[in-house]
Backbone as JSON, one array per atom type, in Angstrom:
{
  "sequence": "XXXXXXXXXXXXXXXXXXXXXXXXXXXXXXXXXXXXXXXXXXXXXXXXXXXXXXXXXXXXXXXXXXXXXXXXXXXXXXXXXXXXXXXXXXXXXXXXXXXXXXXXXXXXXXXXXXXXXXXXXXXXXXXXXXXXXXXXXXXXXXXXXXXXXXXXXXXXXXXXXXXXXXXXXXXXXXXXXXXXXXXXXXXXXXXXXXXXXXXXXXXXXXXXXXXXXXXXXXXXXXXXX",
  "N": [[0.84, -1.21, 0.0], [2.0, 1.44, 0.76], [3.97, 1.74, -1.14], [1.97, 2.14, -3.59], [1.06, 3.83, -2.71], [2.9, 5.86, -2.95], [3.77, 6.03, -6.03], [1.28, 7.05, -6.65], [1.74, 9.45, -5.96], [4.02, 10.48, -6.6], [2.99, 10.44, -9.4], [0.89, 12.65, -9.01], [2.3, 14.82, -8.79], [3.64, 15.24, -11.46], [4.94, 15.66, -14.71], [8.76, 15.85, -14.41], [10.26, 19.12, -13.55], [11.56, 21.86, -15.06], [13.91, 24.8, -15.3], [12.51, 27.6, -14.7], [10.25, 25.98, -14.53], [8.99, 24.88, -16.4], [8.11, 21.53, -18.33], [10.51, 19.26, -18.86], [9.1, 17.18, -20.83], [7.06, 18.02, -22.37], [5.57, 20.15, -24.75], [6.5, 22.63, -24.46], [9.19, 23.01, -23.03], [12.5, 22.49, -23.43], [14.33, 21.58, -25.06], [12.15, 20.48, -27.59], [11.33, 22.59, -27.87], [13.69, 23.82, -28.95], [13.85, 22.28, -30.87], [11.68, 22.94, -32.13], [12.07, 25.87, -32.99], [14.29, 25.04, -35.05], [12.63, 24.39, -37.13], [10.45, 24.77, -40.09], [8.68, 26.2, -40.19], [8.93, 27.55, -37.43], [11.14, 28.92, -37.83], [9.89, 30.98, -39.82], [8.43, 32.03, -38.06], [9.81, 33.49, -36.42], [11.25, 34.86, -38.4], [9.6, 36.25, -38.71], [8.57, 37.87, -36.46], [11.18, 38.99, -35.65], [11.49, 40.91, -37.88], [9.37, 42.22, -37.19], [10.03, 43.61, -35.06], [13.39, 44.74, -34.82], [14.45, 46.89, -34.47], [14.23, 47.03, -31.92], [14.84, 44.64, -31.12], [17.87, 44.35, -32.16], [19.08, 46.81, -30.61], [18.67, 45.95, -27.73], [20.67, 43.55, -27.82], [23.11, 44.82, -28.37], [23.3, 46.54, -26.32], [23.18, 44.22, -24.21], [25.37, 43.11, -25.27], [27.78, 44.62, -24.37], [28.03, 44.37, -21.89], [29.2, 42.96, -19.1], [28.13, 40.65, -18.32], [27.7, 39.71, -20.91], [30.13, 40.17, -22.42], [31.94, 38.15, -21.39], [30.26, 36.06, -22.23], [30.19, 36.05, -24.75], [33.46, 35.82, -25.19], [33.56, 33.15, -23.92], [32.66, 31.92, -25.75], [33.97, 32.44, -28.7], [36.45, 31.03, -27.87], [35.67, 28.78, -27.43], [35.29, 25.29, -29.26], [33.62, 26.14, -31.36], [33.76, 28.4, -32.26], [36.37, 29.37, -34.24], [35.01, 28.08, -36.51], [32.6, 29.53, -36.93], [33.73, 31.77, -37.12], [34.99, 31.28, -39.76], [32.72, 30.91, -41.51], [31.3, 33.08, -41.14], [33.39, 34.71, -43.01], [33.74, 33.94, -45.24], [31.51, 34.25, -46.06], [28.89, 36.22, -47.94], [28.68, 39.18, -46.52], [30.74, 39.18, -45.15], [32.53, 38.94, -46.47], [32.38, 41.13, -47.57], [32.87, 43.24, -45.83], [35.42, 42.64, -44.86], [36.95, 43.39, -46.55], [36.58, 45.8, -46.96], [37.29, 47.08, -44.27], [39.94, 46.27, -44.77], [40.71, 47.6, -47.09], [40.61, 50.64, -46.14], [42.23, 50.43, -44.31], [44.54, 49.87, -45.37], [45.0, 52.22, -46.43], [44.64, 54.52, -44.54], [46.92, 53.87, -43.03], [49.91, 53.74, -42.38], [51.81, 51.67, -41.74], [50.42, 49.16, -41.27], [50.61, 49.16, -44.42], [53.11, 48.86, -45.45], [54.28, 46.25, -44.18], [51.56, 44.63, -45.46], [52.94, 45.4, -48.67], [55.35, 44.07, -48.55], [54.58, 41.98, -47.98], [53.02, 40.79, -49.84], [54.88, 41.01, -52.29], [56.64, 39.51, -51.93], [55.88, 36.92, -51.19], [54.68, 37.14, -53.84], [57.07, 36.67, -55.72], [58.3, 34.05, -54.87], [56.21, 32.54, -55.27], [56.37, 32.21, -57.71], [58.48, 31.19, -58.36], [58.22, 28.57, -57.43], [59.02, 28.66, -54.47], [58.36, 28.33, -50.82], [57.36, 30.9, -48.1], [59.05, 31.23, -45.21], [58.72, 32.09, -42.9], [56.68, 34.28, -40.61], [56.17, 37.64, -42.41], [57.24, 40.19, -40.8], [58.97, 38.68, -39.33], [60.88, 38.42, -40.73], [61.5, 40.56, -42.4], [62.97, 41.32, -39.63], [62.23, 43.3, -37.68], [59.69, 45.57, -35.92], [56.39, 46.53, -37.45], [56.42, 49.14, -36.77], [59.03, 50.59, -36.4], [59.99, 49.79, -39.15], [58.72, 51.36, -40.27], [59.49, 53.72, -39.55], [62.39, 53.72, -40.06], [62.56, 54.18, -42.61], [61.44, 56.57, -42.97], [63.54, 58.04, -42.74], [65.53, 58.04, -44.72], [64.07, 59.26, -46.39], [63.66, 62.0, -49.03], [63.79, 64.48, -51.55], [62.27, 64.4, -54.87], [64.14, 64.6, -57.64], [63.66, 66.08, -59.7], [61.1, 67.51, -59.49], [60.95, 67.98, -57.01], [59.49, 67.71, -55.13], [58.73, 66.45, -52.16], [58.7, 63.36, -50.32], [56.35, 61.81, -48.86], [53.54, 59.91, -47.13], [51.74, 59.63, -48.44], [51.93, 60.08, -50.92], [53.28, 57.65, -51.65], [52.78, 55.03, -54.05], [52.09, 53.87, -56.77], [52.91, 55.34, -58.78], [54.39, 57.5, -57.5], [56.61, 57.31, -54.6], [58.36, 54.37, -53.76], [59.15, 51.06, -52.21], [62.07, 49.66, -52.22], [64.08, 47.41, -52.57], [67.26, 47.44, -52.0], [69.69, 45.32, -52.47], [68.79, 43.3, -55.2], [65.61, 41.24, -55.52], [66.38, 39.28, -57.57], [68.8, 39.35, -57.24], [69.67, 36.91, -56.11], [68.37, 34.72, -56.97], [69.74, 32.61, -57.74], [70.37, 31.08, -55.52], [69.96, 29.4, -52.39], [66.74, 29.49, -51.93], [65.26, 28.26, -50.27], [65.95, 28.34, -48.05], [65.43, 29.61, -44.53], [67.73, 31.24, -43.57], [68.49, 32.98, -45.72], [66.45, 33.95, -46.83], [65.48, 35.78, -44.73], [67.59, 37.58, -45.06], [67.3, 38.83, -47.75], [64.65, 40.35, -47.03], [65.47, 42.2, -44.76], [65.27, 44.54, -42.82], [67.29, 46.56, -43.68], [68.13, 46.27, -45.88], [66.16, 47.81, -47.39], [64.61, 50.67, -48.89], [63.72, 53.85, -49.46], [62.57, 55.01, -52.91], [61.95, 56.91, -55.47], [59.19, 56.46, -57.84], [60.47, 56.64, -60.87], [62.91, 56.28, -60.79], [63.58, 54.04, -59.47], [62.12, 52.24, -61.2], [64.33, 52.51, -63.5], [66.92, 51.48, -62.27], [65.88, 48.68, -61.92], [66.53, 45.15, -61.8], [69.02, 46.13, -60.64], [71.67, 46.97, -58.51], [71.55, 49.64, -56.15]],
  "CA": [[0.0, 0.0, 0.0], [2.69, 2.1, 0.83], [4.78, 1.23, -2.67], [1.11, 2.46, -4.23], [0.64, 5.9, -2.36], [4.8, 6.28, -3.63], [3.75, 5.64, -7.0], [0.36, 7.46, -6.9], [2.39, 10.97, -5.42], [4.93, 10.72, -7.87], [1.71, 11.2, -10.69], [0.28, 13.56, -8.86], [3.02, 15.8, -8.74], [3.33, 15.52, -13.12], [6.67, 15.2, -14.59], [10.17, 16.63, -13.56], [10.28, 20.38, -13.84], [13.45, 21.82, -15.54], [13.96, 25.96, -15.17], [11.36, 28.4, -15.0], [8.85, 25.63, -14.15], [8.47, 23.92, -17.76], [8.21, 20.13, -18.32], [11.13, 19.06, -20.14], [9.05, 16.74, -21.68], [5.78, 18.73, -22.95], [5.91, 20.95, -26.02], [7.23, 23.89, -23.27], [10.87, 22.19, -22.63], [13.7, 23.5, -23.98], [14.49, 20.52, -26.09], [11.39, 20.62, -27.88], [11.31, 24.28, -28.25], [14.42, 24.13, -29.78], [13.71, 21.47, -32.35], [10.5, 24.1, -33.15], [12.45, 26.74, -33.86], [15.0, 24.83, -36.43], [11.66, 23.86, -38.24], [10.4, 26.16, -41.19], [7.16, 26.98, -39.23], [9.37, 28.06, -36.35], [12.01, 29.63, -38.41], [9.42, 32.06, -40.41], [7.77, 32.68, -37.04], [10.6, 34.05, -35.94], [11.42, 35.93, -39.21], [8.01, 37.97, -38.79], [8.67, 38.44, -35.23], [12.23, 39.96, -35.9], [10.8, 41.76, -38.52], [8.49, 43.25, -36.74], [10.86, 44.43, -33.56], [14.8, 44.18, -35.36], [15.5, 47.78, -33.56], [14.7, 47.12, -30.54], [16.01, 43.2, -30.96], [19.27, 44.91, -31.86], [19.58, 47.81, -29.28], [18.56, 44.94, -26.41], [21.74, 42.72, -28.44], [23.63, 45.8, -28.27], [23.09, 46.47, -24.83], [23.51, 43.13, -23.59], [27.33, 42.8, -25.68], [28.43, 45.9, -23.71], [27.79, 44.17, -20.44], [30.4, 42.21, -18.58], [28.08, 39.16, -18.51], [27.58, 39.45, -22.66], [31.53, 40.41, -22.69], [32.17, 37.22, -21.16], [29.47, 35.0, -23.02], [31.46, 36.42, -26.37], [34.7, 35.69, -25.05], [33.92, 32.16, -24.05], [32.06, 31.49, -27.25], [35.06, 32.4, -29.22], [37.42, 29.92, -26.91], [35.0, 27.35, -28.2], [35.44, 24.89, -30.52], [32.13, 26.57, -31.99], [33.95, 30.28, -32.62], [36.59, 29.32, -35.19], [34.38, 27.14, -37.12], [31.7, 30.76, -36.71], [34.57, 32.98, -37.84], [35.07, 31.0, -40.72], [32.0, 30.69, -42.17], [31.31, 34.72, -41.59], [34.54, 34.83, -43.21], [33.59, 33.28, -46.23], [29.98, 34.98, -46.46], [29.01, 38.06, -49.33], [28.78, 40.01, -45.61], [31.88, 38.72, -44.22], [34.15, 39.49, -47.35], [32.86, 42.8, -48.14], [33.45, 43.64, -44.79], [36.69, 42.31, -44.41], [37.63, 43.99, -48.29], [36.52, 47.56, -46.8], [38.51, 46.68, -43.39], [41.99, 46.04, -45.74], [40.96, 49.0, -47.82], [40.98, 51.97, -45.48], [43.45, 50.66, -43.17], [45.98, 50.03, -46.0], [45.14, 53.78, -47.23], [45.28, 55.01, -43.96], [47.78, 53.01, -41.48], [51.2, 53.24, -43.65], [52.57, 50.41, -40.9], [49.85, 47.83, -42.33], [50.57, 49.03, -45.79], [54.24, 48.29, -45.99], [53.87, 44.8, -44.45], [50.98, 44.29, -47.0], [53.37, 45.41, -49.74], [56.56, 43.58, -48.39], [54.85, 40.27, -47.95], [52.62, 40.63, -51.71], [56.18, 41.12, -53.49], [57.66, 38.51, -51.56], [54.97, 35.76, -51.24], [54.46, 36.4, -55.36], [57.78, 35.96, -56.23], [58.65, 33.23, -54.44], [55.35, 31.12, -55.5], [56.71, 32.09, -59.6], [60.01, 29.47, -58.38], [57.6, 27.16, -56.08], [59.26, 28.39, -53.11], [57.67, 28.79, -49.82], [57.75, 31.89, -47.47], [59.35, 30.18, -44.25], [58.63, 32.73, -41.82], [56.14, 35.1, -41.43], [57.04, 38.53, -42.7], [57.97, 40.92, -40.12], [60.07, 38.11, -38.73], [61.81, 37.94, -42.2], [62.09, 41.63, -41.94], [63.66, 41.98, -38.68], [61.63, 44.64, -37.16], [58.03, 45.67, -36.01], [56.18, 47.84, -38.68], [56.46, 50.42, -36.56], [60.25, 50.65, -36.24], [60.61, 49.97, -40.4], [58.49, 53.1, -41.25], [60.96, 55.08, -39.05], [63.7, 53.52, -40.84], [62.25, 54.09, -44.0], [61.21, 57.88, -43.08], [64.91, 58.85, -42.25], [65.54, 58.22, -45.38], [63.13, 60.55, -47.48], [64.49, 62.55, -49.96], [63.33, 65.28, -52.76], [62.54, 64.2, -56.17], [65.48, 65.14, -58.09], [63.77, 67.0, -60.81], [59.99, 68.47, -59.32], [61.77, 68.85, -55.53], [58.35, 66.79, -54.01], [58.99, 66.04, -50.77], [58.36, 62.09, -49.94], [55.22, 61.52, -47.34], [52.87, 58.27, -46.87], [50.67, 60.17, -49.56], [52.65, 59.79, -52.25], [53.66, 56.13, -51.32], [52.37, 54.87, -54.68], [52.92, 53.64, -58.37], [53.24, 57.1, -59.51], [55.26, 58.41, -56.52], [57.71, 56.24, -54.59], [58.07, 53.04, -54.07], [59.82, 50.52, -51.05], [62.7, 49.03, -53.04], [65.35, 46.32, -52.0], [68.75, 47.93, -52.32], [69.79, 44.22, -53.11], [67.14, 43.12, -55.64], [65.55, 39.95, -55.44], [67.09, 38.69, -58.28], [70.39, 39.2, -57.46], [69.67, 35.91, -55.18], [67.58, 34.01, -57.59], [70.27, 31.49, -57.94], [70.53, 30.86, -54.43], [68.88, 27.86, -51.86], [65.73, 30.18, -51.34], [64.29, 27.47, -48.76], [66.82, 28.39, -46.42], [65.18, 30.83, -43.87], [68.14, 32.74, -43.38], [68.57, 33.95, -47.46], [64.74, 34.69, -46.84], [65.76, 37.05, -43.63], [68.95, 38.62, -45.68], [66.74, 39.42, -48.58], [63.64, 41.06, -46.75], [66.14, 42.1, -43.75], [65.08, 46.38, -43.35], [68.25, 47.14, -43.78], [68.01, 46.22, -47.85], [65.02, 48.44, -47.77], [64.86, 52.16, -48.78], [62.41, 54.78, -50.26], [63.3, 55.0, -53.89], [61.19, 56.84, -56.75], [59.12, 55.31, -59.14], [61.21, 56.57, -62.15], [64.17, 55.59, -60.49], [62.9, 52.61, -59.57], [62.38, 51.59, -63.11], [65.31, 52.15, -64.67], [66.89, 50.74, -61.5], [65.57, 47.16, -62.57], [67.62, 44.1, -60.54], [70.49, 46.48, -60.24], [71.98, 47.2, -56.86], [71.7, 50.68, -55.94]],
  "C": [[0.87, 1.26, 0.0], [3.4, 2.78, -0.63], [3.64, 2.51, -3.27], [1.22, 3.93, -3.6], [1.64, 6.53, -3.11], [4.43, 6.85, -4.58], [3.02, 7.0, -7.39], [0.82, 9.62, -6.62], [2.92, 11.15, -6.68], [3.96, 11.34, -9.65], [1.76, 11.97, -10.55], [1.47, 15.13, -9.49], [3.65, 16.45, -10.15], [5.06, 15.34, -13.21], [7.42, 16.45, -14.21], [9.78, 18.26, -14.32], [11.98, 20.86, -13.92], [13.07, 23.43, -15.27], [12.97, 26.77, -15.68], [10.33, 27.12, -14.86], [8.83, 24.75, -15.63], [9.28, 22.53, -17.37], [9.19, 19.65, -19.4], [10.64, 17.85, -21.42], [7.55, 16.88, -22.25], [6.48, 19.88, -24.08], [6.78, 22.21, -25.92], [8.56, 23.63, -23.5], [11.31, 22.16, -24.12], [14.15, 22.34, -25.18], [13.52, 20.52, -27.49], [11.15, 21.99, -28.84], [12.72, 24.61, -29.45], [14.43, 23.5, -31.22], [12.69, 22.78, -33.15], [11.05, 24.95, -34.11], [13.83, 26.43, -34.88], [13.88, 24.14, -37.44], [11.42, 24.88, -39.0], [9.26, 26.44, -40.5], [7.92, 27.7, -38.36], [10.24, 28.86, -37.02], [11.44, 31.41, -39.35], [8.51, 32.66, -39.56], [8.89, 33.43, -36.45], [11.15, 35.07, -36.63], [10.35, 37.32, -39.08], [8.41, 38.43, -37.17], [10.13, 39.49, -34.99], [11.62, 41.13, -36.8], [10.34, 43.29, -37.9], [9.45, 44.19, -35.64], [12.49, 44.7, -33.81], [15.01, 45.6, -34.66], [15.42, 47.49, -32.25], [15.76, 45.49, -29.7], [18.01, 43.89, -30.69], [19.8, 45.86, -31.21], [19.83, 46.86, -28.3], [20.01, 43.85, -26.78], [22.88, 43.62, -27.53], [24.53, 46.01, -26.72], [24.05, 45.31, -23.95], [25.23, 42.74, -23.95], [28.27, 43.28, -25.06], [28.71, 45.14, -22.45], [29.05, 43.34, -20.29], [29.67, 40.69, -18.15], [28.59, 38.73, -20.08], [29.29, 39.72, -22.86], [31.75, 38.82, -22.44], [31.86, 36.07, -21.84], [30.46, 34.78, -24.35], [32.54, 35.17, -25.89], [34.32, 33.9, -24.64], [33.17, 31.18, -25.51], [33.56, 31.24, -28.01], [36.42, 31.4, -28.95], [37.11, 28.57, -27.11], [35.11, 26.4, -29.2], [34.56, 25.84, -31.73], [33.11, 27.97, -32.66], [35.02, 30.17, -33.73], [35.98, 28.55, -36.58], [33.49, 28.85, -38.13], [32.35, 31.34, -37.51], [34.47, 32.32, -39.45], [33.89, 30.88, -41.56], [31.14, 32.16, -42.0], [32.29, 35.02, -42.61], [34.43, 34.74, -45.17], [32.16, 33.66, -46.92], [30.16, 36.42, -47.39], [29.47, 38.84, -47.76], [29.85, 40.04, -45.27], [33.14, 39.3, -45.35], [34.33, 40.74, -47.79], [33.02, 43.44, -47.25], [34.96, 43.59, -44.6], [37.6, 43.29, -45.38], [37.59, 45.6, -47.81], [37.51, 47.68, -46.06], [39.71, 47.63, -43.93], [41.85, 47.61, -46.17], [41.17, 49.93, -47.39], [41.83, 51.87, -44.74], [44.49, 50.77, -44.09], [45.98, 51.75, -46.41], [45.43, 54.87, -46.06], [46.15, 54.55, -42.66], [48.96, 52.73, -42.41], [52.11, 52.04, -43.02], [51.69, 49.34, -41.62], [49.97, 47.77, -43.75], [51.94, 48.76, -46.51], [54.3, 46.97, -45.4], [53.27, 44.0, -45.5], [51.89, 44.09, -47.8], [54.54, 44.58, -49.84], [56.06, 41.86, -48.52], [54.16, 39.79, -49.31], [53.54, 40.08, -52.07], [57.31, 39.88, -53.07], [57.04, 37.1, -51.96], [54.56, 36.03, -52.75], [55.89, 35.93, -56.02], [58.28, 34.81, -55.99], [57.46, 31.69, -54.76], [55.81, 31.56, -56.94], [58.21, 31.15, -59.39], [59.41, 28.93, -57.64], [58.61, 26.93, -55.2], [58.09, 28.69, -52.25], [57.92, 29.71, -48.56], [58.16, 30.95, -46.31], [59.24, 31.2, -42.62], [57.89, 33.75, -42.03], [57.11, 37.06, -41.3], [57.65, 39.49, -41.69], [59.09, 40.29, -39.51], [60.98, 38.1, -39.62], [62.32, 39.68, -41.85], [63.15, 42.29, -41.42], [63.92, 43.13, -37.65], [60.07, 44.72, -36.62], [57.93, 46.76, -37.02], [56.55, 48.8, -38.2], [57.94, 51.34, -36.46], [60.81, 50.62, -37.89], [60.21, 51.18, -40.63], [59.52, 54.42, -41.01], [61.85, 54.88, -39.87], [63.87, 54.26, -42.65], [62.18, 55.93, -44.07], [62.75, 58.39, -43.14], [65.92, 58.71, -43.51], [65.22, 58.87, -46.92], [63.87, 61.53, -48.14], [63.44, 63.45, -51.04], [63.16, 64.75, -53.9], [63.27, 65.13, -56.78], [64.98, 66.13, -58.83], [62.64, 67.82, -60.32], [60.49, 68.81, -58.02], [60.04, 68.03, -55.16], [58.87, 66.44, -53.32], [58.09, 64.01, -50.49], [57.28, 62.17, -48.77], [54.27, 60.0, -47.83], [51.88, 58.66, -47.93], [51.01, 59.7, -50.62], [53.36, 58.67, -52.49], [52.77, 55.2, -52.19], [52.56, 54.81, -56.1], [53.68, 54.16, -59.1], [54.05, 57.93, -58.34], [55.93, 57.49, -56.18], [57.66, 55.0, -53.95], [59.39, 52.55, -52.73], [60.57, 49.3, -51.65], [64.08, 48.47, -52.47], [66.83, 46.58, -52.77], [68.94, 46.56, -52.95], [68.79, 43.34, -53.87], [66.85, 41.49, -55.32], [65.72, 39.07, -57.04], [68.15, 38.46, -58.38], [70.15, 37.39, -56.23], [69.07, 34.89, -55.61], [68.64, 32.17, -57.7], [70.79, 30.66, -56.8], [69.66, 29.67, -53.61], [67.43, 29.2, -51.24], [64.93, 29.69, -50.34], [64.72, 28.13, -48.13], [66.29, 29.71, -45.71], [65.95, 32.17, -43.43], [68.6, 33.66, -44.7], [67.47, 34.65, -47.01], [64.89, 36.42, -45.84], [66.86, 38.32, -44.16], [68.23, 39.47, -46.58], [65.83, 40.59, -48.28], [64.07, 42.02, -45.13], [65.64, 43.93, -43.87], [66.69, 47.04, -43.17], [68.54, 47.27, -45.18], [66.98, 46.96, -47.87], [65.3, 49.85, -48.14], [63.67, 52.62, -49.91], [63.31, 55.13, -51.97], [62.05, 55.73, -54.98], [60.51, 56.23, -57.6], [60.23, 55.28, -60.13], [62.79, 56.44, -61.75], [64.11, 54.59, -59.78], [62.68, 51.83, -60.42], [63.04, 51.37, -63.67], [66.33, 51.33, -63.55], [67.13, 49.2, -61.98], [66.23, 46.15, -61.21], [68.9, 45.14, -60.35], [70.64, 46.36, -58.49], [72.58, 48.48, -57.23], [72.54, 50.87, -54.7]]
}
């Protein structure tokens, strides 16, 4: 009889209750709920419901990112297996590349430290895949510097164009103005073991570097200036 009252409580009382009171196993519970909303009924109920509220959805987002719980949530998201997987497949989206393409674009136009890296590891990483070598270090280590220490190097060398008297600045750092040219060219080394990481470091070393004209840059060619 006892066994039976056990039994008969345990009914009464309905099944287990999971947070906030719902039955994890009625249409309520979170399991459930979540299958709903990866269904297309649940998915275009949710489109009209964004729809309808998407500023204040994204202020309340907003809001919540700022916070030092939502700081945290981020941050262990990202730590997740889940967050490089995420990145990559933003990464790889129309949103994700024309984002990333604007990014590149204004920083290289205005941050002349990301725009001689850029240009040092282009001219390096294309010539080196036209002999199927491979870069063996990445570039500032090849270098031998942080950006911020080559541009100095590079400024203290600025100079007048010989014939209009233009003064060199990060403006004129361009096809038609001057150009970041390897005292020792990379051809004078072409016949060399280019695996070997330390040719790679001699070649791209900022000490072979210097501000040079286009039109003396051109005629230039592989020489050594």
């Amino acid at each position: 009889m006892r066994g039976l009252r056990q039994q008969i409580t345990r009914r009464s009382n309905g099944p287990k209750k999971t947070r906030q009171g719902q039955s994890k196993n009625t249409k309520f519970g979170t399991p459930v709920r979540k299958k709903y909303y990866k269904s297309e009924h649940g998915q275009s109920k949710y489109r009209k419901y964004y729809d309808e509220n998407r500023l204040d959805i994204i202020k309340e987002k907003t809001l919540y990112n700022k916070s030092e719980k939502g700081k945290e949530t981020i941050k262990k998201f990202w730590l997740s297996p889940k967050g490089p997987a995420a990145r990559k497949r933003y990464n790889q989206s129309e949103q994700g590349r024309k984002k990333n393409l604007k990014y590149a674009r204004d920083r290289y136009n205005n941050d002349p430290s990301f725009r001689i890296r850029n240009n040092l590891s282009s001219r390096l990483g294309t010539w080196l895949k036209s002999l199927d070598v491979k870069k063996k270090a990445k570039t500032m280590e090849l270098v031998g510097c942080s950006k911020g220490f080559c541009k100095r190097h590079l400024e203290k060398q600025f100079y007048p164009h010989p014939i209009t008297g233009e003064k060199m600045t990060w403006n004129n750092n361009s096809n038609k103005g001057w150009h970041i040219d390897h005292i020792i060219s990379f051809e004078s080394f072409k016949k060399e073991d280019l695996n070997d990481i330390e040719l790679q470091k001699k070649i791209m070393h900022y000490t072979n570097l210097q501000p040079l004209w286009a039109e003396e840059n051109l005629k230039k060619g592989g020489k050594v200036n």
